[in-house]
C-alpha positions in Angstrom: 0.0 0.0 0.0 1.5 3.4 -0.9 1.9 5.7 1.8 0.1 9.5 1.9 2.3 12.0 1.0 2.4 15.7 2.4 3.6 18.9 0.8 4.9 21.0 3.2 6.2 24.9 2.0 8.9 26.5 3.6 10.5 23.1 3.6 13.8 24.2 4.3 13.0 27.1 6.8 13.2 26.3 10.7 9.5 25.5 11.7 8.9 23.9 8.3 12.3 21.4 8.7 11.0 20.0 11.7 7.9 19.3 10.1 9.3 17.2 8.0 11.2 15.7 10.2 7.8 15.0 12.2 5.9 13.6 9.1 8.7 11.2 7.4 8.8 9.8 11.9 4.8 9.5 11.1 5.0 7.4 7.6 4.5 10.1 5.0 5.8 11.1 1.8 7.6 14.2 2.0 7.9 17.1 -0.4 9.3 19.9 1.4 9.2 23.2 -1.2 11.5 26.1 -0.4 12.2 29.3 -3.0 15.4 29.2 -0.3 15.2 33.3 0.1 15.0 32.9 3.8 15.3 29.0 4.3 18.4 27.1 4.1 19.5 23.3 2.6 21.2 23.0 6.1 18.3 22.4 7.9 17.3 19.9 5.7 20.8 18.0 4.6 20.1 14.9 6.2 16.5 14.5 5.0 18.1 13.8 0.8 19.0 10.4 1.9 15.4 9.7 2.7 13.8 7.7 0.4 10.4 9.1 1.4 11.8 12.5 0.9 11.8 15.4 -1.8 12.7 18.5 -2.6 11.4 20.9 -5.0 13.0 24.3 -5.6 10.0 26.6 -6.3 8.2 29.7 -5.1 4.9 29.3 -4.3 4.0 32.5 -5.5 3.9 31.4 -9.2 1.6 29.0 -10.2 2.3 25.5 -8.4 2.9 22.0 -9.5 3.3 18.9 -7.6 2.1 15.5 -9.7 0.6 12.7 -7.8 -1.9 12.5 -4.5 -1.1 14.7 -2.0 -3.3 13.8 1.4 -2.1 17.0 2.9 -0.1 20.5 2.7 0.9 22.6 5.0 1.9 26.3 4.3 5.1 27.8 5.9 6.3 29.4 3.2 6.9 33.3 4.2 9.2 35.4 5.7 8.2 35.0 9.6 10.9 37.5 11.0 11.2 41.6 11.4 15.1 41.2 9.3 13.0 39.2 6.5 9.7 41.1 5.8 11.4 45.0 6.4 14.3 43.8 3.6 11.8 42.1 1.4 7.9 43.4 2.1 6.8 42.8 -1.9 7.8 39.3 -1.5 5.8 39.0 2.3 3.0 40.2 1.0 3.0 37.9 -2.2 3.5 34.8 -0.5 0.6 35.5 2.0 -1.5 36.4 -1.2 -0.8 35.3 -4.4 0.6 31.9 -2.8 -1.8 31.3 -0.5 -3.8 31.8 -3.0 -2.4 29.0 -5.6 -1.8 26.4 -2.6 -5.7 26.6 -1.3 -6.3 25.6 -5.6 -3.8 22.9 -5.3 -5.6 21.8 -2.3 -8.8 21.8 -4.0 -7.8 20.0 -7.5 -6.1 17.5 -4.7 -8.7 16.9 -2.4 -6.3 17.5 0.2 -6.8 18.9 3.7 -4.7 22.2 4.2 -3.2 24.0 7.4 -2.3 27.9 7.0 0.9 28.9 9.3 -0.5 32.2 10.6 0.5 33.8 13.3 0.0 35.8 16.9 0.8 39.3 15.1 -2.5 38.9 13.3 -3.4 40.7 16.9 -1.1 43.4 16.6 -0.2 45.4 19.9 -3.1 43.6 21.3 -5.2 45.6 23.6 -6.5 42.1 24.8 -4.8 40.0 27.3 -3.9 36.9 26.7 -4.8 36.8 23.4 -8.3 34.8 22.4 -9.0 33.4 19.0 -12.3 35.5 18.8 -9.9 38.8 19.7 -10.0 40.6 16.0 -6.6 42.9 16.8 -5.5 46.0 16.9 -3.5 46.2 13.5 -1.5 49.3 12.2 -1.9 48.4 8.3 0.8 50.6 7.1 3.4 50.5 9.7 6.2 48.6 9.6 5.0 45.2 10.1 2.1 45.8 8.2 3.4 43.5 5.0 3.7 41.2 7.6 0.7 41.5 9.5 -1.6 42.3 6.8 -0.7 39.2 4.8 -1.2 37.2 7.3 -4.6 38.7 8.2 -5.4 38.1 3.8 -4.1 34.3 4.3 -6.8 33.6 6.9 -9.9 35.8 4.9 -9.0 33.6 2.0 -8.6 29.9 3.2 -12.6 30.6 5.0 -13.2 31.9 1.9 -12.0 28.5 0.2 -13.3 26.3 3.3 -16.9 28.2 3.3 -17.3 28.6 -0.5 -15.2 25.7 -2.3 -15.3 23.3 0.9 -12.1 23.0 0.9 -11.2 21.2 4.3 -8.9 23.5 6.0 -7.0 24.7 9.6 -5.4 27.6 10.3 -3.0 27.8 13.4 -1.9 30.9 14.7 1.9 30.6 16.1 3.0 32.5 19.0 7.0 33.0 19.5 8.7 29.9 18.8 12.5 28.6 19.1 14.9 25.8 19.0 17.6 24.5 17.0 17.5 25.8 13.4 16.4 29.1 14.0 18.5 31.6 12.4 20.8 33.2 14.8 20.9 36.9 13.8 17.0 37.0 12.0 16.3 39.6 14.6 13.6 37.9 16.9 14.8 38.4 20.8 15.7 34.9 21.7 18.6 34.0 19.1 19.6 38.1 19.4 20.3 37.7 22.8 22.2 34.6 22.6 23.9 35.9 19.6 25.3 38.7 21.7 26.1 36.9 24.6 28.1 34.6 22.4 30.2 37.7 20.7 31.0 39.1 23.8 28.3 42.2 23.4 25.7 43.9 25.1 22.1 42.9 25.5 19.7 45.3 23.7 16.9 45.8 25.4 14.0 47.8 23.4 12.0 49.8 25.6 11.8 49.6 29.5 11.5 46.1 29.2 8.3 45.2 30.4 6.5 44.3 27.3 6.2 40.7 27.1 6.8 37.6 25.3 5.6 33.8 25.7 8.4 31.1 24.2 7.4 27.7 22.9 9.8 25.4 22.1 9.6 23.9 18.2 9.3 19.9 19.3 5.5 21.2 21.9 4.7 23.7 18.4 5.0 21.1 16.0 2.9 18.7 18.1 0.0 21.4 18.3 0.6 21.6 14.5 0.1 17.6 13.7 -2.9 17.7 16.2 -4.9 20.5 14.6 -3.9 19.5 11.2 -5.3 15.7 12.7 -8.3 17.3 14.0 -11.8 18.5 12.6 -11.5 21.7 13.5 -11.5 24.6 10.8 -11.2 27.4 13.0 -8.0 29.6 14.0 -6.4 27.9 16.8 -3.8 29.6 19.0 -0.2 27.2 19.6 1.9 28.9 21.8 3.0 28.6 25.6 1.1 30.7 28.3 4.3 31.2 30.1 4.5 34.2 30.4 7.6 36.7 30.6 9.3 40.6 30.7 11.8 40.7 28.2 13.7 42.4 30.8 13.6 39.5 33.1 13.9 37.4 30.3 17.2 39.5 29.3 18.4 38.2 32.7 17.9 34.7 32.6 19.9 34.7 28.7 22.7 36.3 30.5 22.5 33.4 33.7 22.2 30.8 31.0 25.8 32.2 28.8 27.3 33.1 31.9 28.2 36.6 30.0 29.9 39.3 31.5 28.2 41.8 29.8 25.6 44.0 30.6 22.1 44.5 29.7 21.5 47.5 27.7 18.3 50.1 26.8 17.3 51.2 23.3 13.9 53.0 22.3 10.8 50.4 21.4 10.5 50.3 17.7 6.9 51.4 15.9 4.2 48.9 16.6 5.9 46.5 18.9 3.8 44.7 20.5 3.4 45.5 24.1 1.6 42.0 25.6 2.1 38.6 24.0 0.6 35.6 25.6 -1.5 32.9 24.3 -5.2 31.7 26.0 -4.7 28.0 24.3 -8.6 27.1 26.3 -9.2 25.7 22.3 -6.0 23.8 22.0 -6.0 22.0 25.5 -10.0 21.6 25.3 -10.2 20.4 21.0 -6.8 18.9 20.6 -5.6 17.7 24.2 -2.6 19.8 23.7 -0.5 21.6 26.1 3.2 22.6 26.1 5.7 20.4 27.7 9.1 21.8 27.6 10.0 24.0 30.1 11.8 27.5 28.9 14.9 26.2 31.0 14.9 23.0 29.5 14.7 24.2 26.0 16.6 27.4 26.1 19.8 24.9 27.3 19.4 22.7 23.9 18.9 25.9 21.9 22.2 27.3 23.4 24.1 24.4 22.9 23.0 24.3 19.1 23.8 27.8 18.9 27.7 27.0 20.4 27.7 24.5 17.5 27.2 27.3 14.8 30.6 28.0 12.7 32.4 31.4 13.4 31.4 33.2 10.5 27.6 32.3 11.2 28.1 34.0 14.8 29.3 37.2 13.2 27.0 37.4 10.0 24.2 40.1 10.4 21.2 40.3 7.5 20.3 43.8 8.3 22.3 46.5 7.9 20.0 47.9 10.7 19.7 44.7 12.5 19.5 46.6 15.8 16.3 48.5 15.4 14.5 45.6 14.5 14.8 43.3 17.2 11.3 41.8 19.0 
């Protein structure tokens, strides 16, 4: 009996690698598809000797191919960092559109169930706390995460649009701040920015007075959520994150326990639209899927610095911003 295969874009970014890594455990197929603008063959080098695995080198922006069944696909393909989507905003905004768009058809012609990768900025600097499914967000279109924001906003409209009007079967999960091995070190999201400038010896860069907040899940409890929804039969936005909540100050402090670094924590001004509050109610994913995080921040944040150590010199010193600093969240 042949086995089901699953597409899965953004193949070769961080979430999207583990996801394949997930499936091909579970008995799938996989086709991992990656334009490679923001994802990287690394993370997915020791998949090619898979024989249940494939790569296809494509932006899902143009029209898209894939011959055969497909029981499933998953969309992961777009920039998913501050660095990414202020360098290339045309190309966010496209891949929440236009290739949304063209993997909901591909889904259709299929007959195959696809989950959306959406995401906790949907709710902005959320004036809501934690953060509910049914909250609708307090989005500044045209500021600077706006590309990012806004296309993720279109993504959602348009798979109910293909769930309510095509019947398309569909699930849409709405990450919160993620991390673990793979993420890119200097991508300018606050986890692998602190750790990055512990590990050179810098300051930490705090942005603001520190007390906005951020809740970290780590990839292995996010990917789980993701296989459960994806699993489930439920087609509306669920929230996968960890409720553990914390300041970025204190948060600043327990990076600097965990390096052992010398240096000192540092304050810059917030940014434009950074979100103040970020916390996850996940009532929907413990009640519908059964799902909870189980990796403590302590437990995870020691593997995720232990990968980081790993990283080759010249990765350590690389920046992909020339104004890296301002962008940081």
């Amino acid at each position: 009996m042949a086995k089901e295969r699953v597409l899965i874009t953004g193949g070769a970014g961080f979430l999207g690698s583990h996801l394949c890594d997930r499936f091909l455990r579970e008995g799938y197929q996989v086709i991992a598809m990656d334009n490679l603008i923001t994802g990287d063959l690394r993370n997915i080098e020791h998949l090619f000797k898979e024989a249940d695995f494939e790569f296809y080198h494509h932006d899902v922006s143009s029209f898209v191919h894939v011959p055969g069944n497909l029981k499933y696909i998953l969309h992961f393909a777009s920039p998913a960092s501050p660095i990414d989507y202020l360098k290339i905003p045309i190309q966010t905004l496209k891949v929440g559109s236009l290739g949304t768009h063209n993997l909901l058809g591909l889904a259709r012609v299929k007959k195959a169930r696809i989950l959306v990768a959406s995401t906790s900025e949907v709710y902005g600097d959320p004036m809501v706390h934690p953060q509910t499914e049914s909250y609708y967000g307090n989005v500044n279109p045209i500021g600077p995460r706006g590309v990012y924001d806004e296309a993720k906003r279109f993504q959602e409209a348009i798979t109910m649009a293909y769930h309510t009007y095509h019947k398309v079967e569909t699930r849409i999960v709405r990450i919160f701040n993620t991390y673990g091995p793979r993420m890119r070190l200097n991508d300018g999201r606050v986890l692998p920015a602190f750790i990055g400038q512990a590990l050179r010896g810098e300051d930490l860069t705090v942005f603001g007075d520190g007390s906005q907040t951020r809740s970290f899940c780590y990839v292995d409890d996010l990917v789980d959520g993701i296989f459960r929804l994806l699993m489930s039969d439920y087609h509306l936005p669920v929230n996968i994150g960890n409720p553990d909540e914390i300041t970025i100050a204190d948060f600043a402090e327990e990076i600097v326990k965990l390096t052992r670094t010398t240096q000192k924590v540092i304050y810059k001004p917030l940014p434009q639209d950074d979100p103040k509050q970020r916390k996850p109610d996940i009532t929907k994913a413990r009640s519908i899927l059964g799902w909870e995080p189980k990796v403590s921040r302590s437990e995870g944040l020691k593997i995720t610095y232990e990968y980081f150590k790993s990283l080759p010199t010249e990765v350590l010193y690389q920046r992909d911003h020339k104004n890296f600093d301002r962008y940081i969240r």
